[in-house]
C-alpha positions in Angstrom: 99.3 -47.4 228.1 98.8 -43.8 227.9 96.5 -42.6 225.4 98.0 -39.1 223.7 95.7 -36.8 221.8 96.7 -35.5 217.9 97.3 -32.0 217.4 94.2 -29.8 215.4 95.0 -27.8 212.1 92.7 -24.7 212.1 93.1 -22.5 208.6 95.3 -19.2 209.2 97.5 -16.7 207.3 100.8 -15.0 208.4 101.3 -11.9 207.6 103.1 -8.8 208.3 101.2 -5.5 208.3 103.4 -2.5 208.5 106.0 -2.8 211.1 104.0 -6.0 212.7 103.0 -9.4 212.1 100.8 -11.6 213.0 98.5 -14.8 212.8 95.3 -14.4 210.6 92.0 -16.0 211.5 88.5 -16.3 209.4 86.2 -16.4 212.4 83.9 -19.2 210.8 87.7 -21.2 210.6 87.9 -21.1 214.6 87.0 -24.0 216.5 83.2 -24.4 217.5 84.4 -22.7 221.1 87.2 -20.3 220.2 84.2 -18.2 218.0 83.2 -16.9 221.0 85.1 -14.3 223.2 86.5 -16.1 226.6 88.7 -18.5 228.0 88.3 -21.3 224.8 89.3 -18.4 222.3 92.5 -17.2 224.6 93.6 -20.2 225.7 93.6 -21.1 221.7 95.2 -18.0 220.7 98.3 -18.3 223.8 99.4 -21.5 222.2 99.2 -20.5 218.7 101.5 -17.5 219.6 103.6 -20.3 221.8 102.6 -18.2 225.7 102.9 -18.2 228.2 106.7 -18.4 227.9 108.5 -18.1 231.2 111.6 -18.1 228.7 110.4 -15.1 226.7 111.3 -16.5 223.3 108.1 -18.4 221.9 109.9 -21.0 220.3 106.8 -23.0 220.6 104.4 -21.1 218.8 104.2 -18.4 215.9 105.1 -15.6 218.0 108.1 -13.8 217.5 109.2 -12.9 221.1 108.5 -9.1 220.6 105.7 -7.4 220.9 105.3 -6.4 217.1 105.3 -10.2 216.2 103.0 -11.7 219.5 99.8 -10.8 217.5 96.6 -12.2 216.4 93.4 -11.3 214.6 90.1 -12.6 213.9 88.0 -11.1 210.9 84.8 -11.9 209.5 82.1 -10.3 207.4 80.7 -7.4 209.0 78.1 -6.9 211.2 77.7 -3.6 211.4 75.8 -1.7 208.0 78.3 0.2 205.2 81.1 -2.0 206.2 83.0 -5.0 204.3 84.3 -6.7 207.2 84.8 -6.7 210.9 88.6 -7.1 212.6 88.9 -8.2 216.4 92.7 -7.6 217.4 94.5 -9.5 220.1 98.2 -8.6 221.6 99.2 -11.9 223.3 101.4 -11.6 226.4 104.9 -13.3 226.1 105.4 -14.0 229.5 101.8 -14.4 230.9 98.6 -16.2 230.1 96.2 -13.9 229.1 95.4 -12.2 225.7 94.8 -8.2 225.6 91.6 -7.2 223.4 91.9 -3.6 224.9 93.0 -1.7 221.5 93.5 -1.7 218.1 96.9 -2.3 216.0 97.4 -0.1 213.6 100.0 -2.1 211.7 98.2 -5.0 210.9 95.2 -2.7 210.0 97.1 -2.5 206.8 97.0 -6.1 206.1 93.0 -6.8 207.1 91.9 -5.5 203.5 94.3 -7.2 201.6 93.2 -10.3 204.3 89.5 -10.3 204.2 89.8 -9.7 199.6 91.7 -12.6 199.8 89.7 -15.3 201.6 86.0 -14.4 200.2 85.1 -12.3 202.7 84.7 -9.0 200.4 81.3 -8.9 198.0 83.1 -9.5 195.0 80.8 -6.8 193.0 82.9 -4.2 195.5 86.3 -5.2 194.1 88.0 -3.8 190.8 90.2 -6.0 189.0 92.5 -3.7 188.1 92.7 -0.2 190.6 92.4 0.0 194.1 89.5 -0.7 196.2 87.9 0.3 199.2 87.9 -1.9 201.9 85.6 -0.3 205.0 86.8 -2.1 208.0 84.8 -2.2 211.3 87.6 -2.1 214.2 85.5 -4.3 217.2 87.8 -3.5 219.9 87.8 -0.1 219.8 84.4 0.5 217.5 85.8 2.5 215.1 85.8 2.8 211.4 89.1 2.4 209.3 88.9 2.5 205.9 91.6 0.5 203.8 92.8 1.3 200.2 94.0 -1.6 198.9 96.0 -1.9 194.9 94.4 -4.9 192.8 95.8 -6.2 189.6 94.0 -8.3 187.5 91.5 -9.3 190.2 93.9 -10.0 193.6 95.0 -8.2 195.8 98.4 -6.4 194.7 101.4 -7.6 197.5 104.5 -6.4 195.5 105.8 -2.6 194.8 108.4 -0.2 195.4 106.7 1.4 198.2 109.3 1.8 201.4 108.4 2.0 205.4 111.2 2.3 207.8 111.5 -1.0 209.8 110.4 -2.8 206.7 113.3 -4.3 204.5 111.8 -4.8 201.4 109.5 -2.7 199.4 105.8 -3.4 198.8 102.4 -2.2 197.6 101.3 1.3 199.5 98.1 0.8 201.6 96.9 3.5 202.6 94.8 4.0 205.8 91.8 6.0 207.1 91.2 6.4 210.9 87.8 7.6 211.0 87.2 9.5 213.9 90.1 8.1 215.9 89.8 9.9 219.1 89.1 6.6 220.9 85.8 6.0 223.2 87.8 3.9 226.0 85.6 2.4 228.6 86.0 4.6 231.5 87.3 7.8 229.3 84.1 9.3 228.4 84.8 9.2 224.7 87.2 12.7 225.1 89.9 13.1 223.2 91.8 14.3 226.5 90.0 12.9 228.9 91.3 14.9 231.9 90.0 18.1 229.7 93.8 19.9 229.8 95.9 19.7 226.5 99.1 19.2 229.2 98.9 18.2 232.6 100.8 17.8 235.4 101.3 14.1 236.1 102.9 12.7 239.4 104.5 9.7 239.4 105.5 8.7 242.3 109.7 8.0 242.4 109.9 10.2 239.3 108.3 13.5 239.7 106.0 15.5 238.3 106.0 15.6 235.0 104.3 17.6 232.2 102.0 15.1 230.2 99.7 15.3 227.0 97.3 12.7 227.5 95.2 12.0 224.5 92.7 9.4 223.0 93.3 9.2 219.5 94.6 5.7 217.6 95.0 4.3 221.4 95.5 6.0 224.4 98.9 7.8 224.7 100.6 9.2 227.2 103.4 11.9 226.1 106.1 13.6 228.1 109.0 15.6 227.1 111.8 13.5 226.6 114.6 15.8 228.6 111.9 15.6 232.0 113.2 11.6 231.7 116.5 12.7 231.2 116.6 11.5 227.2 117.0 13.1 223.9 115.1 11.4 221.8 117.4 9.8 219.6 117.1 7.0 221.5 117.5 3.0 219.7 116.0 0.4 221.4 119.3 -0.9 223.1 120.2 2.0 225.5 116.2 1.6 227.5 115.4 -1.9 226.9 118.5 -3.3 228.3 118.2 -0.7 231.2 115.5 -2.4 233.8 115.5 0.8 235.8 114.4 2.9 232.9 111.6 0.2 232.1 110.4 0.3 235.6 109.8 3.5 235.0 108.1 4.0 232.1 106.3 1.6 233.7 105.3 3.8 236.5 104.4 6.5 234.6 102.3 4.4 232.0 100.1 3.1 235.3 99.6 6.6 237.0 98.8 8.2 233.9 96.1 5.5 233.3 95.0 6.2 236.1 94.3 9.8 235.3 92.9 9.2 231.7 90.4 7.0 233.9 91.1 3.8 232.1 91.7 2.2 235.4 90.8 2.3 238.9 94.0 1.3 241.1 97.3 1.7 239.7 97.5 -2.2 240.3 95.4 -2.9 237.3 97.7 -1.6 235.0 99.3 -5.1 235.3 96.7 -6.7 233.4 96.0 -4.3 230.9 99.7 -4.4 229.2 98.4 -3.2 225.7 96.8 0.8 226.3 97.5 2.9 227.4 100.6 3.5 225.3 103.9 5.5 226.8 106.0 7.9 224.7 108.2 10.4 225.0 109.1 13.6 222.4 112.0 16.2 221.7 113.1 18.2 218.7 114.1 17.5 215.5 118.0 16.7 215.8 120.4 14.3 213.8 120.5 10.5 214.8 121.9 7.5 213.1 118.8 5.0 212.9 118.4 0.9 214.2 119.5 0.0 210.7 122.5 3.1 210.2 121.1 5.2 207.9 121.2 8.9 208.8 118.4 11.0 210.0 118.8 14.8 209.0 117.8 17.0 211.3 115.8 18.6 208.2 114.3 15.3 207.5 111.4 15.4 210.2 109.1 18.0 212.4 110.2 16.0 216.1 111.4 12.8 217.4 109.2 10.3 219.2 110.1 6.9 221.0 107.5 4.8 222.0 107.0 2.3 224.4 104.9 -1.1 223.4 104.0 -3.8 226.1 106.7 -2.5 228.2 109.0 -2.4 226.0 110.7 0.4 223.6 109.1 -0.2 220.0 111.7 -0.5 217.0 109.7 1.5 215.0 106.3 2.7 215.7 103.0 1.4 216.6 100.2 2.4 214.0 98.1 3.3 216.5 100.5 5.6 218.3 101.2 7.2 215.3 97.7 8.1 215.0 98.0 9.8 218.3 101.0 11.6 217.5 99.4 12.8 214.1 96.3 14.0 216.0 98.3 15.6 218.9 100.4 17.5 216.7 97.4 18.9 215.1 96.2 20.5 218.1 98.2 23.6 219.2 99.8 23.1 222.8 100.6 19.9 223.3 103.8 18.8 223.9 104.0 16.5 220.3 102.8 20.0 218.6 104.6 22.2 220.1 108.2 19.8 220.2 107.2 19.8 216.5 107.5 23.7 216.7 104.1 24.6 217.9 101.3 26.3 215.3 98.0 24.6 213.2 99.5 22.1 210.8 97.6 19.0 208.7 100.8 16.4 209.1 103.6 15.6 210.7 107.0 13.6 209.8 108.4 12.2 213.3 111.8 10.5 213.3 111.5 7.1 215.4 114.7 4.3 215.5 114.2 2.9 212.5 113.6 5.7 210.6 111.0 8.6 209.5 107.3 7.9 209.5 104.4 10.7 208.1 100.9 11.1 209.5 97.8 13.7 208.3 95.4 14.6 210.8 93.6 17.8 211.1 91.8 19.1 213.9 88.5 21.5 214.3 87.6 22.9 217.5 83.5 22.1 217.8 82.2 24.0 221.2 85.1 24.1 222.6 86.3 20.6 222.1 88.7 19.3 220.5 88.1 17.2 217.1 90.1 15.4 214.8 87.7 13.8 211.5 90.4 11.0 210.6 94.0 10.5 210.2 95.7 9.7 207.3 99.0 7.3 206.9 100.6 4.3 204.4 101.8 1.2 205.4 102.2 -2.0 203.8 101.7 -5.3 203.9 102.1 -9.0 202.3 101.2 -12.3 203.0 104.1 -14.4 204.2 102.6 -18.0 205.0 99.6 -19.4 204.5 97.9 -23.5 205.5 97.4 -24.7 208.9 98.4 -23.4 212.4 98.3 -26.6 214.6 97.8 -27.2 218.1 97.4 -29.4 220.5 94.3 -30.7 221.0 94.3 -30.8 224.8 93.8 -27.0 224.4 
């Protein structure tokens, strides 16, 4: 007779944060092995999320079959001084068995503070009961500092309010966000903002041309191009490039070559296994659309229009992270996301993506020479939507 193992229950939270969700972990909740980075933590964290799934749908698991809902995150008290808490992201591949630690999401970064308030891990003397506090969040993969202000009414964490985000439904509490020093120091990049040291370049990619590209580290590495170079507009919705395998193929091409160039990898083979950064976007002009859920876009209503693409495919709204870049980028005079937005200094930017608008503050200095941006400034949201037990099988 065989002999079948129970499943485990490990403590998590669901939530969404901005446009995202995702599972929520205490690190001290993990099993004994999976606190640890490496194979016991990924393998844990793949058949939470229900991946590999040669399927694509995640039926098995807590993953939503889309990039913005294949998430996971592991927070804890800080270990680094002047911060509350520390908050490991990981984007879990749909199709393939491995878990991608490369880079931040800026989406869920909403929902850490409200998180780590929540389960104990905030010094209660730092919390007001009625106000908002300041959550100072240590961001491990990319070691940055983001600082989260999060609404509390009568000693928790405020969830509910009248606050709106395009690609969210319902309205919630405002979060509002501070990307300290975003321009991100990616292994390989030097820690430059534009780590080729040109504000546009001249990217070849092979099959497609050469192609005039801003490629920036701010938020997550992004590469932008001009949207009519790939023969778009920018008005884009997700269901004229995602259901076009040709178009994806390309974008795909152009993500690995321009990774190449921002020296995040080596051989334009490794781009494969690095599905998370860089990040792939394209920008035009401000012009009329009808958004994903039919409201009307005014041409008036925003500075450009900016489509993204996230884990190869085109994001329905936009990634928190990207939108860091494109706030810092259009702070910087010459780039293709300032000067689509009409060129000239400016302190924020309202981009229309296909769910609707989205604003970002960043401002630039130029120190030496060099480009810098202090931090950049957005609101999201976020709410808890499950909480208990996330259980697996104990074979894992």
């Amino acid at each position: 007779m065989m002999s079948f193992q129970p499943q485990i229950k490990v403590p998590a939270t669901y939530m969404r944060g901005g446009t995202s969700k995702g599972v929520f972990f205490r690190l001290q909740d993990l099993p004994e092995a999976a606190q640890q980075p490496g194979a016991a933590r990924d393998a844990l964290l793949l058949r939470v999320i229900g991946s590999p799934d040669p399927y694509g749908k995640q039926i098995d698991g807590m993953g939503g079959a889309t990039s913005s809902t294949s998430k996971t995150v592991i927070v804890s008290k800080s270990t680094q001084s002047g911060h509350d808490v520390d908050y490991l992201f990981g984007q879990v591949s749909i199709d393939q068995a491995f878990v991608d630690w490369s880079g931040n999401c800026g989406n869920l970064s909403a929902a850490v503070g409200p998180f780590a308030i929540s389960n104990g891990l905030v010094d209660p003397s730092r919390l007001p009961k009625d106000g908002i506090a300041t959550i100072h969040i240590w961001q491990a993969n990319i070691q940055k500092t983001i600082i989260a202000h999060v609404p509390m009414t009568n000693g928790a964490v405020q969830e509910t309010g009248d606050f709106e985000l395009d690609g969210v439904t319902f309205p919630a509490a405002e979060v509002q966000l501070e990307f300290m020093d975003p321009a991100a120091e990616e292994e390989g990049a030097g820690g430059a903002m534009f780590p080729t040291g040109q504000l546009v370049d001249d990217l070849e990619v092979p099959g497609v041309g050469t192609l005039k590209a801003t490629m920036i580290n701010a938020g997550i590495p992004t590469i932008f191009v001009n949207a009519e170079a790939i023969d778009y507009t920018g008005t884009e919705l997700q269901e004229a490039i995602n259901s076009d395998t040709k178009a994806l193929a390309m974008f795909e091409t152009i993500r690995a070559y321009g990774a190449l160039r921002m020296g995040l990898i080596k051989d334009v083979s490794e781009a494969a296994k690095r599905q998370h950064t860089p990040k792939v976007a394209f920008v035009a002009a401000s012009k009329e659309y009808v958004s994903s859920s039919g409201k009307v876009v005014k041409t008036s209503d925003v500075d450009l229009l900016v489509r993204a693409l996230s884990m190869g495919k085109l994001h329905h709204a936009m990634m928190g992270t990207a939108a860091v870049a494109i706030g810092t980028a259009a702070a910087i005079p010459g780039t293709l996301v300032n000067l689509a937005a009409g060129g000239g200094e400016r302190t924020a930017v309202r981009f229309g993506h296909p769910s609707g608008t989205l604003r970002v503050g960043a401002e630039a200095v130029q120190e030496h020479g060099e480009w810098q941006v202090k931090k950049a400034i957005m609101s999201r949201s976020a709410r808890v939507l499950m909480e208990g037990w996330v259980r697996v099988p104990a074979t894992v």
